[in-house]
N, C-alpha and C positions, 0 to 999 in steps of 0.2 A: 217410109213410115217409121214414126219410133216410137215405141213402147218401153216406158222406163217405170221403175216403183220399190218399192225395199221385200215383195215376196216374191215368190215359185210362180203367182196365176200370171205373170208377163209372160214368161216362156212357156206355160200351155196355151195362151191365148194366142202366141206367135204361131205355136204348132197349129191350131186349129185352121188358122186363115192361110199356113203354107199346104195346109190342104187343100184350100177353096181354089179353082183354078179361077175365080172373078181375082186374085191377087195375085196371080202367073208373073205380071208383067211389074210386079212391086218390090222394090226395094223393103226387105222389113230388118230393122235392126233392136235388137232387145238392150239395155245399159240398166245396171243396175243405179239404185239410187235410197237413200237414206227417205223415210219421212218426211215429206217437206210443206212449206204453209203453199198457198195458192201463188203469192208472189213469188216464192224460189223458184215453185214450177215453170212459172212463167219466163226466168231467168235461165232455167237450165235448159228449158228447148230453145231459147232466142239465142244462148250460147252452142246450142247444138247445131242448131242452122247457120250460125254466122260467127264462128270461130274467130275471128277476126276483127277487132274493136276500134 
């Protein structure tokens, strides 16, 4: 799972679901990230999954 955004609520929000034992068996990784339009977003997880072009 990735959680990325330009504030502080990605890393409480990571803390809150590395509580929940339904996300025991989950990958959760947090990357910071500047403000971005809905296409960057979309750019930066398709590059997050698929690093490779």
């Amino acid at each position: 799972m990735l959680i990325f955004g330009p504030t502080n609520a990605k890393s409480e929000l990571a803390n809150v679901l590395k509580e929940d034992h339904h996300f025991d068996e989950i990958e959760i990784e947090v990357k910071s990230a500047d403000k971005m339009t809905e296409p960057q977003m979309h750019a930066f997880v398709k590059d997050y999954f698929n690093p490779e072009k």
